[in-house]
C-alpha positions in Angstrom: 66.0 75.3 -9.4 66.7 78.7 -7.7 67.1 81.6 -9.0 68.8 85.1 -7.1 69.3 88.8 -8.1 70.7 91.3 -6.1 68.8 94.7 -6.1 71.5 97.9 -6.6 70.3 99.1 -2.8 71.9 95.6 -1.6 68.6 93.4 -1.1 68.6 90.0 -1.9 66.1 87.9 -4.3 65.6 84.6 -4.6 63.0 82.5 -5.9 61.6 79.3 -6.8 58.9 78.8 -9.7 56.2 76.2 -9.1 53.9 77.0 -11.7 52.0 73.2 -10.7 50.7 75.4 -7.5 48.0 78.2 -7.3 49.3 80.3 -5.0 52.6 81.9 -4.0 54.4 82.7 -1.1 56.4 85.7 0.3 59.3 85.5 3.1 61.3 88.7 4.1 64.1 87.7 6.4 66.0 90.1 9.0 69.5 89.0 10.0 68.9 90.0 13.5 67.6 87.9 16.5 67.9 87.8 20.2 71.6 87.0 20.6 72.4 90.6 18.7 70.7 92.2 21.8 71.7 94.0 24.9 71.1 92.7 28.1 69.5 96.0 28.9 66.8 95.7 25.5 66.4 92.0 25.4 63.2 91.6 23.7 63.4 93.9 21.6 64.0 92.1 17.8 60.3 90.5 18.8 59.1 93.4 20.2 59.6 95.0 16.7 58.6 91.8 14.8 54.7 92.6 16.8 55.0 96.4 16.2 55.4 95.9 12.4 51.8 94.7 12.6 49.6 97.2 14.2 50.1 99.8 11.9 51.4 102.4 8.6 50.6 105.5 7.9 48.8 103.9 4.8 46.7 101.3 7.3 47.1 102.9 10.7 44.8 99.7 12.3 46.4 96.3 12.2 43.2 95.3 11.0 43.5 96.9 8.2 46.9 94.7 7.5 45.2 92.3 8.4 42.1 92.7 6.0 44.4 93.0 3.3 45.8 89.6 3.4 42.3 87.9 4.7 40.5 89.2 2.4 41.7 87.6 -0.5 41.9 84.3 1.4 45.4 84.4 2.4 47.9 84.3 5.4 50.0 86.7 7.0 52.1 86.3 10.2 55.8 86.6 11.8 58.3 85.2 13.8 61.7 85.9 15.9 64.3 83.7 16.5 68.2 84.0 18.0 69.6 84.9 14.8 67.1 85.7 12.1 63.4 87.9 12.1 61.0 86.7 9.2 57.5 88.3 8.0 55.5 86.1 5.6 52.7 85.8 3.6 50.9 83.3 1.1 48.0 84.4 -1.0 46.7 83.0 -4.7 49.0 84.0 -7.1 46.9 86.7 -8.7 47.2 88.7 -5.5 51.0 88.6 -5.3 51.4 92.5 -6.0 49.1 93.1 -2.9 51.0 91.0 -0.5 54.3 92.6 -1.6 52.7 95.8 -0.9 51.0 94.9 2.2 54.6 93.6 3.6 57.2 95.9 2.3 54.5 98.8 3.9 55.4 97.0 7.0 58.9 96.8 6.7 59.6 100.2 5.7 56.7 102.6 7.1 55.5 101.0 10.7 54.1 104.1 12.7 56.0 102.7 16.3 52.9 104.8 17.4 53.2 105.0 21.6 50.1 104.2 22.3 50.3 101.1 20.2 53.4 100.2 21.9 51.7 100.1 25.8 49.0 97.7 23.7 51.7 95.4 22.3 54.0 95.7 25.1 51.4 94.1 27.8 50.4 91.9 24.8 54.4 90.3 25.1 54.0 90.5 28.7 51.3 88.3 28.5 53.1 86.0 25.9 55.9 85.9 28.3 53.9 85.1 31.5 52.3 82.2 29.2 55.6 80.2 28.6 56.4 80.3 31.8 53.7 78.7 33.3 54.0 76.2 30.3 56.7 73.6 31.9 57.7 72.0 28.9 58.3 75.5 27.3 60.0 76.5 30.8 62.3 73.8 30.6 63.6 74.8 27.4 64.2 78.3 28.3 66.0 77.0 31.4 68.1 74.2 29.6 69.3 77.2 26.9 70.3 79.4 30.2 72.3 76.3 30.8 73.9 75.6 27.3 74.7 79.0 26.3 75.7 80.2 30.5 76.6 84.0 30.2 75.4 84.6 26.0 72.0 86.3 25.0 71.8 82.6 22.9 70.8 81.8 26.7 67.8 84.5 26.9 64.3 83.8 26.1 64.1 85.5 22.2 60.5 87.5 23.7 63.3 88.7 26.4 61.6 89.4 30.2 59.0 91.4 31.6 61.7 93.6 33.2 63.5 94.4 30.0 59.9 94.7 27.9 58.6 96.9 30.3 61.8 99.5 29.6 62.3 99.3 26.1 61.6 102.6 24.4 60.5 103.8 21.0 64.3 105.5 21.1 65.4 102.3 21.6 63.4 100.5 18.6 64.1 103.2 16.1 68.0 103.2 17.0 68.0 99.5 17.2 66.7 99.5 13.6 68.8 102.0 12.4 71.1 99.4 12.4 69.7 96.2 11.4 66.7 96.8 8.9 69.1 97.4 6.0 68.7 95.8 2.2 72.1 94.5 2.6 70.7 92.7 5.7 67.6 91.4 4.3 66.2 88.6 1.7 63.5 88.2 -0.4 62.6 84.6 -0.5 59.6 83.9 -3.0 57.9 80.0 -3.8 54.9 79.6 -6.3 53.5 80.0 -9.4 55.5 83.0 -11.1 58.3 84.1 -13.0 61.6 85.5 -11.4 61.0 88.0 -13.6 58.0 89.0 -12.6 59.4 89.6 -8.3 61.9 91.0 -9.1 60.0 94.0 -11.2 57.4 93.8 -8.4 60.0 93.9 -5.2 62.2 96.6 -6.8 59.5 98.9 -7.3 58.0 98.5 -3.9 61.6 97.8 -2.2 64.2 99.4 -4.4 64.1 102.8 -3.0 64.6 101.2 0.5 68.0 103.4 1.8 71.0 101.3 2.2 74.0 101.9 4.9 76.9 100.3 6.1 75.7 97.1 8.5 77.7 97.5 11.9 75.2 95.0 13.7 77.0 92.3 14.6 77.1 89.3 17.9 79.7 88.4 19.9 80.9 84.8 19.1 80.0 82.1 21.8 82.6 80.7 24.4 82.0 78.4 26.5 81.8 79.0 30.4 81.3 77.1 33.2 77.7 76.7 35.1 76.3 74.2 37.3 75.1 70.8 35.3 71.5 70.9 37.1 69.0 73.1 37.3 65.9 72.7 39.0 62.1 74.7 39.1 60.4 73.4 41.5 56.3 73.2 40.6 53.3 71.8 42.2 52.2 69.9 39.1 52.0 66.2 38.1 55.2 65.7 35.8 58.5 66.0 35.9 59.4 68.0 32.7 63.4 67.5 31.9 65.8 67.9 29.6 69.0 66.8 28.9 71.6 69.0 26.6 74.7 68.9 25.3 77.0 71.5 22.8 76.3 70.5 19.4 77.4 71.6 16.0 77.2 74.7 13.9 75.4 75.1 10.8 78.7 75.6 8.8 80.5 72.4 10.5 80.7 69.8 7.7 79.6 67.0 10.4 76.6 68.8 11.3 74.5 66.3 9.1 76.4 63.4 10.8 74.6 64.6 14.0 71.5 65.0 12.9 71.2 61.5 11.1 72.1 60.8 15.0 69.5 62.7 16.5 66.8 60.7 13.9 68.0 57.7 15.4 68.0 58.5 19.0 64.9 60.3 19.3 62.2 61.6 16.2 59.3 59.7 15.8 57.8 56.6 17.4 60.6 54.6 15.6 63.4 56.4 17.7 65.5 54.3 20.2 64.2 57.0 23.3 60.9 56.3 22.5 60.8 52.4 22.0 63.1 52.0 25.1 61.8 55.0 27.1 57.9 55.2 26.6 57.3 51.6 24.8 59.6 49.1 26.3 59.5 51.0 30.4 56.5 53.0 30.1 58.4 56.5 31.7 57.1 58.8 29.1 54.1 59.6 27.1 55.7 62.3 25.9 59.9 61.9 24.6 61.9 63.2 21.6 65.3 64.5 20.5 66.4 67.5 18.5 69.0 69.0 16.8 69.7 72.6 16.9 72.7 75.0 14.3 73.3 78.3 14.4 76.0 80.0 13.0 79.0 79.5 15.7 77.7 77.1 18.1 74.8 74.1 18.6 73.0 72.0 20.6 71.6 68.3 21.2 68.6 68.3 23.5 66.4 65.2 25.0 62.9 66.4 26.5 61.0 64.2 28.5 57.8 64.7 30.4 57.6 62.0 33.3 56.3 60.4 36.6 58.3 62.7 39.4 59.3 59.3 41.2 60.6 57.8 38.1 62.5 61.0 37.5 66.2 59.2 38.3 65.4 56.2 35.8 64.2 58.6 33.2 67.4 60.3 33.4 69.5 57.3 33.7 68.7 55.2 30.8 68.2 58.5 28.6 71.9 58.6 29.4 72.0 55.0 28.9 70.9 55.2 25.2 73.1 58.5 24.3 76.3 56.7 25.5 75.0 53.6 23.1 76.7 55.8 19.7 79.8 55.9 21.1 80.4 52.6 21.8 78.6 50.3 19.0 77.8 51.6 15.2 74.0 51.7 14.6 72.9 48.8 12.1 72.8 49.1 8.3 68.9 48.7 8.7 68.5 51.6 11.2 71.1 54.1 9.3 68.7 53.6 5.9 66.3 54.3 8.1 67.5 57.3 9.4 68.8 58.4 6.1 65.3 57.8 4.3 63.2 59.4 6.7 65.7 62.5 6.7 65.3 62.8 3.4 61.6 61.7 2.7 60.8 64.7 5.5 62.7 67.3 2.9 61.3 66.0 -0.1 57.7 65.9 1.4 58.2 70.0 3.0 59.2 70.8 -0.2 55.9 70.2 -2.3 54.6 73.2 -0.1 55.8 76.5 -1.5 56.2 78.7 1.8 58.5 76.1 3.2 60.2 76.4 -0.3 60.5 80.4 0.4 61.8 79.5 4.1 64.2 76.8 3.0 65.5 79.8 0.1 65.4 82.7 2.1 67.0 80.8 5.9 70.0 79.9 4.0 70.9 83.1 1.6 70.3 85.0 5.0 72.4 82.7 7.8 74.5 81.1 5.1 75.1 83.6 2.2 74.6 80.0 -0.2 71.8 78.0 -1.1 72.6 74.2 -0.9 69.4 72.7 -3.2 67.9 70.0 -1.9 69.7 67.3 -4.5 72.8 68.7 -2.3 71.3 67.9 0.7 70.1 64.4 -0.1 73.7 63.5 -1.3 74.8 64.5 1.9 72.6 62.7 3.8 73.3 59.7 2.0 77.2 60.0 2.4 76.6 60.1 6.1 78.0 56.5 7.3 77.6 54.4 10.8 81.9 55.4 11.2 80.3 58.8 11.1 77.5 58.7 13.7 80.1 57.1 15.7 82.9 59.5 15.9 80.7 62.7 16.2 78.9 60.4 19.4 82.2 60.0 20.7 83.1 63.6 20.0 80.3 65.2 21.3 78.8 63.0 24.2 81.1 63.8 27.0 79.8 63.4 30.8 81.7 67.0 31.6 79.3 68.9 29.6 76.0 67.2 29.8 73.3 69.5 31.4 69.9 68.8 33.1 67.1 71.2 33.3 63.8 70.0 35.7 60.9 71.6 36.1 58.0 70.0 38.3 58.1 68.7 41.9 61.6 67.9 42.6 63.2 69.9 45.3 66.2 71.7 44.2 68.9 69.9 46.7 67.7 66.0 44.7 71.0 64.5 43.9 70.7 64.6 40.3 74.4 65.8 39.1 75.9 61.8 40.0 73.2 60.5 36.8 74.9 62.6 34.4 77.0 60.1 32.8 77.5 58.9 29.5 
């Protein structure tokens, strides 16, 4: 069971004790991302999320940050995503005090120092460069332009090379300014100590962290119109592809009804895309579904890596199998299926304490509530074959199925008639 404080400066605490572990973990979530960017500074939530690493005026080499955490055996690292930044670390638990220190030095005294910034700035260049000349990453980047036409939810979160290479340090402090608040910001922690004992240890490294008044705020997502297909084409062997619709958003109460789905129709080797798709026709080595929530919008996506000739039949019983949910209710057996791996996947993430923190702190920070994960599997179980059904019928619509391709397909192939479901 959880537990949650709220420091007087507005920063959130919440923690789970594990005492059967030796070791605890630390999140700190941002409630910023890509999609609260400007066209003109996209990039710049990650290019912060980097900066925080290379430097304080207490350990002006990343190495040193680094060090810190190593040293003792444990792990530091970051990550940005559309909506929310996080900066974690796990060490054993009789190190806990240095790894609040280490992090909340980050948070609240990064140098930004220019030179550091050219460093880090060719360094995301470089990252950027590198997922585009991955095709399965590229055709997720290009399937998300599609989804979210006209939205930073469309950008790549790392941003592009052009805005990268004209993002300031003016820009960075002033785009902090606004979104590196305590009211903006949880403390998730997972391991073998007391509540007690983080909060006494995050409000003396974290309670004199200034609070203001959070303006930073996204525009809500509305839907516009874009071509269905969109092709890349590359001289490579495979035809990377995938095929999206609108899904749900984390605060729709039939989100879970899609995702049961999205087990069935394509997560493991047990998934009706990859029976029918790589076992049954041999199209794919490579297939899977996913589900994606964020706070006002969502998404469905089938990737598929495949033979370019065999592109067309790929597509077309992909399509095939989607339209299948609408039209029949899956069987008892494969809905306790779906169900049991849903939650036997939750139950098994949870014996790991940093997925603990992440599962804490993702929630309190998108969500402002914690659902525990006894809430969750009674969900899940309430989710019936009726359900799957309806949100198929509701959501599976030929007018706003997309299709991304990357690989050698020329950019005229008549693709837009297979779009059918």
């Amino acid at each position: 069971m959880y537990r949650k404080t709220v420091l007087d400066n507005g920063l959130r605490i919440v923690t789970d004790s594990m005492p059967q572990t030796n070791s605890v973990s630390i999140c700190i979530f941002a409630g910023v991302g890509s999609r609260y960017e400007k066209d003109k500074i996209a990039g710049v939530s990650h290019f912060i999320e980097h900066l925080m690493f290379r430097g304080t005026e207490k350990r002006p080499e990343s190495r040193l940050i680094s060090e810190a955490i190593e040293g003792v055996g444990g792990v530091l690292n970051g990550g940005t995503d559309k909506e929310v930044t996080v900066y974690w670390c796990k060490v054993p638990a009789a190190h806990f005090t240095r790894a609040v220190d280490v992090l909340s030095d980050m948070l609240l005294n990064a140098r930004f120092d220019p030179a550091d910034m050219e460093k880090e700035r060719q360094i995301i260049i470089e990252e950027i460069k590198m997922t585009h000349d991955a095709p399965d990453q590229r055709v997720n980047h290009l399937i998300d332009r599609s989804l979210w036409y006209g939205s930073p939810l469309g950008r790549d979160v790392a941003g592009s090379k052009k805005t990268v290479s004209a993002i300031t340090r003016e820009d960075i402090l002033a785009y902090m300014k606004l979104s590196y608040l305590p009211s903006n910001a949880v403390v998730a922690v997972a391991g073998n100590i007391s509540h007690d004992e983080v909060v006494q240890a995050i409000n003396d490294y974290l309670g004199g962290w200034d609070n203001r008044q959070h303006f930073h705020k996204f525009k809500t997502y509305k839907l516009k119109e874009c071509p269905p297909v969109k092709i890349e084409k590359r001289k490579i062997e495979q035809a990377h592809l995938c095929l999206a619709l609108p899904g749900l958003s984390r605060f729709d109460s039939k989100r879970y009804h899609l995702d049961v789905l999205n087990i069935i129709l394509g997560e493991g080797m047990s998934s009706r895309l990859f029976t029918e798709v790589r076992d049954k026709l041999g199209l794919a080595y490579t297939i899977a579904s996913y589900a994606e929530h964020l706070s006002d919008t969502g998404s469905l996506i089938v990737y598929a890596g495949v033979e370019p000739k065999k592109l067309s039949t790929a597509i077309t019983v992909i399509a095939e199998q989607m339209s299948i949910f609408k039209e029949q209710k899956v069987s008892d057996e494969e809905l306790i299926k779906a169900r049991e791996m849903a939650k036997g996947r939750l139950l098994l993430r949870m014996e790991e304490n940093r997925h603990v923190a992440s599962w804490l702190g993702t929630q309190e920070i998108l969500n402002n509530r914690i659902l525990t994960v006894d809430d969750v599997v009674a969900i899940i179980d309430a989710v019936s074959a009726e359900d799957i059904r309806q949100i198929a019928k509701e959501l599976m619509l030929s007018d706003l199925l997309k299709l991304a391709v990357v690989g050698p397909v020329n950019r005229d192939e008549p693709l837009e008639g297979l779009l059918r479901l």
